[in-house]
C-alpha positions in Angstrom: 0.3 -28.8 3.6 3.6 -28.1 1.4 5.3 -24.6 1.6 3.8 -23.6 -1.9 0.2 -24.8 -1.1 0.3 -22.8 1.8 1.9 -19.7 -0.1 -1.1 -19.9 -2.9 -3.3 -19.9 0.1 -2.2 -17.3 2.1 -2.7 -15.0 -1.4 -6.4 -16.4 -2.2 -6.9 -15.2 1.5 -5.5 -12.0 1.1 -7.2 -11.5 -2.3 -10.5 -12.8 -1.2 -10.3 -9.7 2.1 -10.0 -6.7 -0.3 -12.6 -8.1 -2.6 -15.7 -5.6 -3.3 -18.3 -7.7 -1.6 -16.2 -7.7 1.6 -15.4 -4.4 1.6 -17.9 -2.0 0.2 -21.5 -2.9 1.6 -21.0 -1.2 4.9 -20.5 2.3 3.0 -23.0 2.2 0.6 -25.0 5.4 1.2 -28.6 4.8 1.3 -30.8 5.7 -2.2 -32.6 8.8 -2.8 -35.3 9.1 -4.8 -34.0 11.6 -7.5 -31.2 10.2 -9.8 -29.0 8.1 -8.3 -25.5 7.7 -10.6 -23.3 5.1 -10.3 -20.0 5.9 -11.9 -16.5 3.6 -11.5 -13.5 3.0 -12.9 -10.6 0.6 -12.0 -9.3 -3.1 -12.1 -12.4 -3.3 -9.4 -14.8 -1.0 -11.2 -17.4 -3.9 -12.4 -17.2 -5.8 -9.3 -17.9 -2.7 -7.0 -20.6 -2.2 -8.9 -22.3 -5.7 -8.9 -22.0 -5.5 -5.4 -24.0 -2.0 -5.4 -26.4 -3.5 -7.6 -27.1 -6.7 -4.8 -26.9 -4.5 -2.4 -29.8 -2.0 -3.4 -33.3 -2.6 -4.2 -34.5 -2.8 -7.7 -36.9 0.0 -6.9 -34.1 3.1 -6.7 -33.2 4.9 -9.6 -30.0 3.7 -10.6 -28.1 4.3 -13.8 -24.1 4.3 -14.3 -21.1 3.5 -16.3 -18.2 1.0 -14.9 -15.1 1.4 -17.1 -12.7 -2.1 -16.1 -10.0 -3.3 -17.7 -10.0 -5.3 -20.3 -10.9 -9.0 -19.6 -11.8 -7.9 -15.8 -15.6 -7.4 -16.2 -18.8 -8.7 -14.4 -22.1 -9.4 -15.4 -24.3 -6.2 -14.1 -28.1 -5.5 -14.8 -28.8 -1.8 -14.4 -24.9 -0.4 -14.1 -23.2 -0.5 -17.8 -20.0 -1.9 -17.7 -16.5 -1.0 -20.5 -13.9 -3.3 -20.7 -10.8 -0.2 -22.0 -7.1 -0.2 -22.5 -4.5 -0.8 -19.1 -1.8 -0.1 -18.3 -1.9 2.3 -21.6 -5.2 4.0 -22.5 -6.7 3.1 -25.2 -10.0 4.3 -27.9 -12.6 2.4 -25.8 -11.3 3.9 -22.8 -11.6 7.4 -24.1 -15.0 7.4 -25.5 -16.2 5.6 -22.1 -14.5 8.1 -20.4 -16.1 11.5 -22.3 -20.0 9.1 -21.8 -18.7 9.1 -18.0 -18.3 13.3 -17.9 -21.4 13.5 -20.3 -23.4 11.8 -16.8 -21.5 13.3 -14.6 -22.4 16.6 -16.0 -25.7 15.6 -16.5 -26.2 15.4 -12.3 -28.4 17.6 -10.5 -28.1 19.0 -6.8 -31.4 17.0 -6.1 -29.5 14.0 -7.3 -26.3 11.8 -5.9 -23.6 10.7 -8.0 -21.7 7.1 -6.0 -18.1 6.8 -7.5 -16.4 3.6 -6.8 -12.7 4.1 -7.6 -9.4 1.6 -7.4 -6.5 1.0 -8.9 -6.3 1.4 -12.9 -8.2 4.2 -13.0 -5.8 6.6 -14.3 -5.5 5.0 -17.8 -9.0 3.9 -17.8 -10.0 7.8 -17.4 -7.7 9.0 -19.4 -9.2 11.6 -21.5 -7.6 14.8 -23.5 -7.6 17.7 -21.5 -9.3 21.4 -23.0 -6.8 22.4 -25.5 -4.9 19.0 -25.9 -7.7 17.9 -28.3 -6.6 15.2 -31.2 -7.7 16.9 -35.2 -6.9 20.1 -35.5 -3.1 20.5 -36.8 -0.8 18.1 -37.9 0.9 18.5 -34.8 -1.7 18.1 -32.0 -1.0 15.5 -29.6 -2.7 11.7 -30.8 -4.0 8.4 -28.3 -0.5 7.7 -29.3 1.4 10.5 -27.9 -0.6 9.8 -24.3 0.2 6.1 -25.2 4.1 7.1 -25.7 4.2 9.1 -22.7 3.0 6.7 -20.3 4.8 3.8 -21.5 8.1 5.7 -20.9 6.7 6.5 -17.7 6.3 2.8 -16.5 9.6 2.1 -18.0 11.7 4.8 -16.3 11.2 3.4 -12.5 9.3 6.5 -11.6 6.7 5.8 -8.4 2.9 5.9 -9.3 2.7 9.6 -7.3 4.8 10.6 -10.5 3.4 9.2 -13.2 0.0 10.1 -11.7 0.9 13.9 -11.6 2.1 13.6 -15.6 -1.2 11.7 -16.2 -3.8 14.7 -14.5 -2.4 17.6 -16.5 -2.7 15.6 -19.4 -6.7 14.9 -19.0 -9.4 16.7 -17.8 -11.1 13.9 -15.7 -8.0 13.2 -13.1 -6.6 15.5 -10.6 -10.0 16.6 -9.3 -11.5 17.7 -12.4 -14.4 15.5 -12.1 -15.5 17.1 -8.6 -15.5 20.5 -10.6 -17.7 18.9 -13.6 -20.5 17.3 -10.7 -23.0 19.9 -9.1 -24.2 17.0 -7.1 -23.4 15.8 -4.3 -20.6 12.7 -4.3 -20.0 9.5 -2.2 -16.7 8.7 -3.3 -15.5 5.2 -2.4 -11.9 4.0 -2.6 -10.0 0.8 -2.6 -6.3 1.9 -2.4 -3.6 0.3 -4.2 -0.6 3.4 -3.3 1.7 3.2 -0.3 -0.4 5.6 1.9 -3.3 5.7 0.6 -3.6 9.5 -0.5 -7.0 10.1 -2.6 -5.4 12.3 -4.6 -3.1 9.5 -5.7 -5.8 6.5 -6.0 -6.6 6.5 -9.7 -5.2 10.0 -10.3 -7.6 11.4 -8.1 -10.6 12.4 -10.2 -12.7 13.6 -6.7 -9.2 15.1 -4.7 -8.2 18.2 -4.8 -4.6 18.1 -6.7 -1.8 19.7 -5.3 0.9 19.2 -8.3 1.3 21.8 -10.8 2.2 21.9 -14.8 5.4 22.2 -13.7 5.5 19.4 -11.3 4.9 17.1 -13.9 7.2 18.8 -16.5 9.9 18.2 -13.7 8.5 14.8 -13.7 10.0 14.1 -17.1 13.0 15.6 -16.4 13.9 13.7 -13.1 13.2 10.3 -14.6 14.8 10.9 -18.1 11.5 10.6 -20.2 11.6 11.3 -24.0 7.6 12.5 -24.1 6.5 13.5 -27.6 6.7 17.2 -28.3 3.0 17.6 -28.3 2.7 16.4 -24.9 5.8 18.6 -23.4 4.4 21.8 -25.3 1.3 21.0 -23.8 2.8 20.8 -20.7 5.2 24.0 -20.8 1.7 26.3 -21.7 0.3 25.0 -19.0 3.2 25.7 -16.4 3.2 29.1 -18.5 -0.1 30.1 -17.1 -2.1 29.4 -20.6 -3.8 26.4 -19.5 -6.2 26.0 -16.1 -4.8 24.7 -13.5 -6.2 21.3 -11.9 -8.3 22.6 -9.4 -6.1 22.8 -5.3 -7.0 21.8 -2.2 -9.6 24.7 -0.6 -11.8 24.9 -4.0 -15.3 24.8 -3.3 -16.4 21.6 -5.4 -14.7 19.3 -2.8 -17.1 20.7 -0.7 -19.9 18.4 -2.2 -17.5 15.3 -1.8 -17.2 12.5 0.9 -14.6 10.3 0.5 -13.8 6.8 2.1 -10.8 4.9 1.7 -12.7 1.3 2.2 -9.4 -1.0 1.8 -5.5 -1.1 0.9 -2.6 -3.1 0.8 -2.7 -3.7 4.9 -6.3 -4.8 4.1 -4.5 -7.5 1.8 -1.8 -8.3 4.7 -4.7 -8.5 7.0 -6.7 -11.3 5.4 -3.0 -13.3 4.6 -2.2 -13.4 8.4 -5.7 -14.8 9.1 -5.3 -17.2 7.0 -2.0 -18.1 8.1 -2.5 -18.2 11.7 -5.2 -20.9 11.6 -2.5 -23.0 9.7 -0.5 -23.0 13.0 2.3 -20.5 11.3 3.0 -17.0 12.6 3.0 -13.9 10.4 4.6 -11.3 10.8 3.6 -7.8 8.8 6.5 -5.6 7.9 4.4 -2.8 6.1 2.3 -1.9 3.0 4.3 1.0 1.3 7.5 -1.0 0.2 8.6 0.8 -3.0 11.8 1.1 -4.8 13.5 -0.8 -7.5 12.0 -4.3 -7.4 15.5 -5.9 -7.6 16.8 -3.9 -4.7 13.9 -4.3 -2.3 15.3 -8.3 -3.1 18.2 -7.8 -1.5 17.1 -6.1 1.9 14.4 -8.9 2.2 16.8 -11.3 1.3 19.2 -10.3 4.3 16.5 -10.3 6.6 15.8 -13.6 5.8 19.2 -15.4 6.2 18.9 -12.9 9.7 16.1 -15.0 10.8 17.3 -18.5 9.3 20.6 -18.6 10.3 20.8 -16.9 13.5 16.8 -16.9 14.5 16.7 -12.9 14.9 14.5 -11.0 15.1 12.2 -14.0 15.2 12.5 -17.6 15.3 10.9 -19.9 12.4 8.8 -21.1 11.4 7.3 -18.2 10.5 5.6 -15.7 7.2 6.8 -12.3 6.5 4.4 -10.4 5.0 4.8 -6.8 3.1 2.9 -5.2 0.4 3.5 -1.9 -1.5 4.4 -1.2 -5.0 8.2 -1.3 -6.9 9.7 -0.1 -9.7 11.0 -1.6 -12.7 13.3 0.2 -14.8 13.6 -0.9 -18.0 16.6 -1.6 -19.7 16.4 -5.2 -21.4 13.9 -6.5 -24.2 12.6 -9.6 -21.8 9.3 -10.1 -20.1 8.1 -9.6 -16.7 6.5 -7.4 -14.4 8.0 -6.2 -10.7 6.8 -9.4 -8.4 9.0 -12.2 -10.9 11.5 -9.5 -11.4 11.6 -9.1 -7.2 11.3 -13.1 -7.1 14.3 -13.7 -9.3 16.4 -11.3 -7.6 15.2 -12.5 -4.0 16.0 -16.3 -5.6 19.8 -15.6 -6.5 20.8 -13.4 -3.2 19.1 -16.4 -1.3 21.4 -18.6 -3.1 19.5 -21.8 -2.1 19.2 -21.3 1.6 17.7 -23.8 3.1 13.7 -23.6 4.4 12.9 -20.2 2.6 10.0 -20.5 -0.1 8.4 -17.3 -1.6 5.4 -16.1 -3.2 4.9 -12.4 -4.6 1.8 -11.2 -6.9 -0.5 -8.4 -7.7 -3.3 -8.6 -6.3 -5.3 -7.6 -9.3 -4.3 -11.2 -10.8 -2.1 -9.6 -13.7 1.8 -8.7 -13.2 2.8 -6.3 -15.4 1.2 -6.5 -18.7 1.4 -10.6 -18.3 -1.0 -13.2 -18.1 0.6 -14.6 -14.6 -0.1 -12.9 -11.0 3.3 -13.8 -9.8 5.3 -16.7 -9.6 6.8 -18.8 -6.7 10.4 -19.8 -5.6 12.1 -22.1 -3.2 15.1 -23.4 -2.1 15.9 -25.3 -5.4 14.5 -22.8 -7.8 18.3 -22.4 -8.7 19.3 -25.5 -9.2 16.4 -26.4 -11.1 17.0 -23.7 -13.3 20.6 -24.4 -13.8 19.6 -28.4 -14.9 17.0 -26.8 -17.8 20.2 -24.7 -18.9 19.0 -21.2 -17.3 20.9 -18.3 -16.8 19.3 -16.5 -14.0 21.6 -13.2 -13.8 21.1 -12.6 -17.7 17.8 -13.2 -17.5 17.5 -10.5 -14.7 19.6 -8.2 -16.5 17.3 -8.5 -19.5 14.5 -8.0 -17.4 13.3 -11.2 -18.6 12.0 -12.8 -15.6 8.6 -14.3 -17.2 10.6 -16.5 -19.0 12.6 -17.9 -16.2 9.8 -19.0 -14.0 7.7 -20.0 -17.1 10.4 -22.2 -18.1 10.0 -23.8 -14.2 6.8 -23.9 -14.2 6.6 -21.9 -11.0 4.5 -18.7 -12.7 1.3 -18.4 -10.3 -1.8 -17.8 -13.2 -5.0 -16.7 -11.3 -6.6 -14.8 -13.8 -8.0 -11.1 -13.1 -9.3 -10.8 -9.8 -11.9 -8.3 -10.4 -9.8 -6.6 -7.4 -6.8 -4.3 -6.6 -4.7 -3.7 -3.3 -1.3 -3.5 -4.7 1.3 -6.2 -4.7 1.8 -8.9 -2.1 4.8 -10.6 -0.7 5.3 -13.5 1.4 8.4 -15.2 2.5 8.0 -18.4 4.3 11.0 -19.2 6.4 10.8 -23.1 8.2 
């Protein structure tokens, strides 16, 4: 088996241990016989609910709405499913949201509401919060001033737990505001894809008690430099002003109807990898989960560790797999493609400067990195030099953010296709 063959493998392992069928059967709760409502949103929102559809008899009373990303779908039979806009938020995603809170609402104490949540879910909720309604004025915030305001967001390196805290006071589905809209009881399901798995930060937490304020996310803006359009920053000033509701705080008594399970994350991922590559005779080694940081920088500690191992066998002798998970940052400042695993892969390839026996594979598990149509991409110990015989500059590239079109120009992208899952990114470093 050849170093990338056995990369690729090691991610369809990982992929295939956090998907929904391996994961969410042994918490379904059982059906009741009043309403039972199915609601899900997420990269692994139609998927989870396939599987809750095979799993329960075609004699409960089972209605929902799955909102996915676009092009990430599954073929369901009594659970509607929305392909809507990600990583921006988009027209189908708002009206599938407000048909979500319209069933929501609609929920009974006598009935149970099942909400299958993952990563994603904060743009495919996305819904104007009370008083921070589109019409009105010529100045009332727009789908495109929530479109502007997280698109600066993803481009100003902040982590997820930031741009998560903008996101709930800009919507009145995250940030626990769908507890407070259910008076029926709620089996909330997660599948994690943040560094410590925090409900309140998986898909903006739409059944966790929230405890950011207004003028946490105003400071938000501030500490990463983002130019949000004035309707969203007035929006956000009233509210730290005490003239809009607050999200609802831990203690409140909706979350007293809610049990939540965190079914899978990024060790799940790491998990199903080593597996895999144990019964290929190589040892793995997990490092962790909750890597974060800029993408180029995380490069350069992995990258030491590496040449650590190669060169002097410490802290472990090859052949060998590190494995690490988590999510990085990417702060824009060029015009290229790319998302964080082939901007990490780039930098990783020019501080490894060709070192001998090191190969690399780093993805997203949801199939899509970035905005692009590739998972990840792959590198070895003549990425370099077969980048400098095509006529590539590697460092500009880098600099311009443009890392797509370095590995496309290989032929080294890894293209997978969506997933129909989510456990944040993976990383593995083979070292022979």
């Amino acid at each position: 088996m050849s170093p990338r063959e056995l990369l690729i493998g090691a991610f369809d392992a990982a992929v295939d241990a956090v998907r929904a069928e391996t994961l969410l059967p042994p918490h379904l709760p059982a059906p009741l016989r009043g309403r039972n409502i199915v609601i899900a949103a997420g990269k692994a929102a139609a998927d989870m609910a396939a599987c809750l559809e095979a799993h329960w008899p075609l004699a409960a009373n089972l209605e929902g709405l799955a909102i996915t990303r676009h092009g990430h779908g599954t073929p369901t039979v009594r659970i509607e499913v929305v392909e809507a806009g990600h990583p921006l938020p988009d027209a189908a995603g708002l009206a599938a949201a407000e048909r979500l809170l319209e069933l929501l609402q609609s929920a009974g104490p006598e009935d149970q509401v099942i909400a299958l949540l993952s990563g994603g879910g904060s743009s495919l909720l996305s819904l104007c919060s009370a008083g921070f309604q589109p019409a009105v004025s010529q100045n009332a915030p727009t789908l495109d001033d929530l479109r502007a305001v997280a698109s600066a967001l993803l481009a100003s390196g902040a982590p997820i737990a930031d741009i998560n805290c903008v996101r709930k006071h800009l919507s009145r589905s995250l940030g626990g505001q769908l507890a407070a809209a259910c008076k029926a009881p709620v089996t909330a399901l997660l599948l994690s894809d943040v560094a410590g798995d925090d409900p309140a930060v998986i898909a903006s937490g739409p059944f966790s008690a929230d405890p950011s304020t207004y003028a946490d996310a105003l400071a938000v803006l501030e500490r990463w430099n983002v130019a949000a359009p004035e309707a969203v920053r007035r929006h956000l000033q009233r509210g730290a002003a005490g003239e809009i509701a607050e999200t609802p705080k831990p203690g409140d008594a909706c979350f007293e109807r809610v049990t939540t399970h965190v079914i899978g994350n990024g060790h799940t991922l790491l998990e199903g990898a080593a597996i895999h590559l144990a019964e290929a005779g190589i040892r793995p080694i997990i490092l962790g989960d909750t890597y974060s940081g800029e993408a180029r920088e995380v490069a350069q500690v992995f990258a030491a560790l590496a040449r650590e191992i190669r060169n002097h066998n410490s802290p472990w002798t090859p052949p060998l797999v590190l494995l690490s998970g988590g999510e990085t940052s990417v702060t824009v400042k060029g015009k290229g493609r790319g998302g964080r695993n082939t901007e990490f892969l780039l930098a990783l390839s020019l501080a490894l400067d060709g070192l001998h026996g090191v190969y690399a594979v780093a993805a997203d598990s949801d199939g899509i990195d970035g905005s692009e149509d590739n998972a990840g991409a792959l590198i070895g110990p003549d990425t370099l030099i077969r980048a400098a015989e095509l006529g590539l500059a590697p460092r500009a590239l880098l600099a311009d953010n443009d890392s797509y079109q370095f590995f496309a120009a290989l032929g080294d992208l890894l293209v997978t296709g969506p997933t129909r899952t989510n456990a944040n990114d993976f990383r593995a470093i083979l070292i022979v």
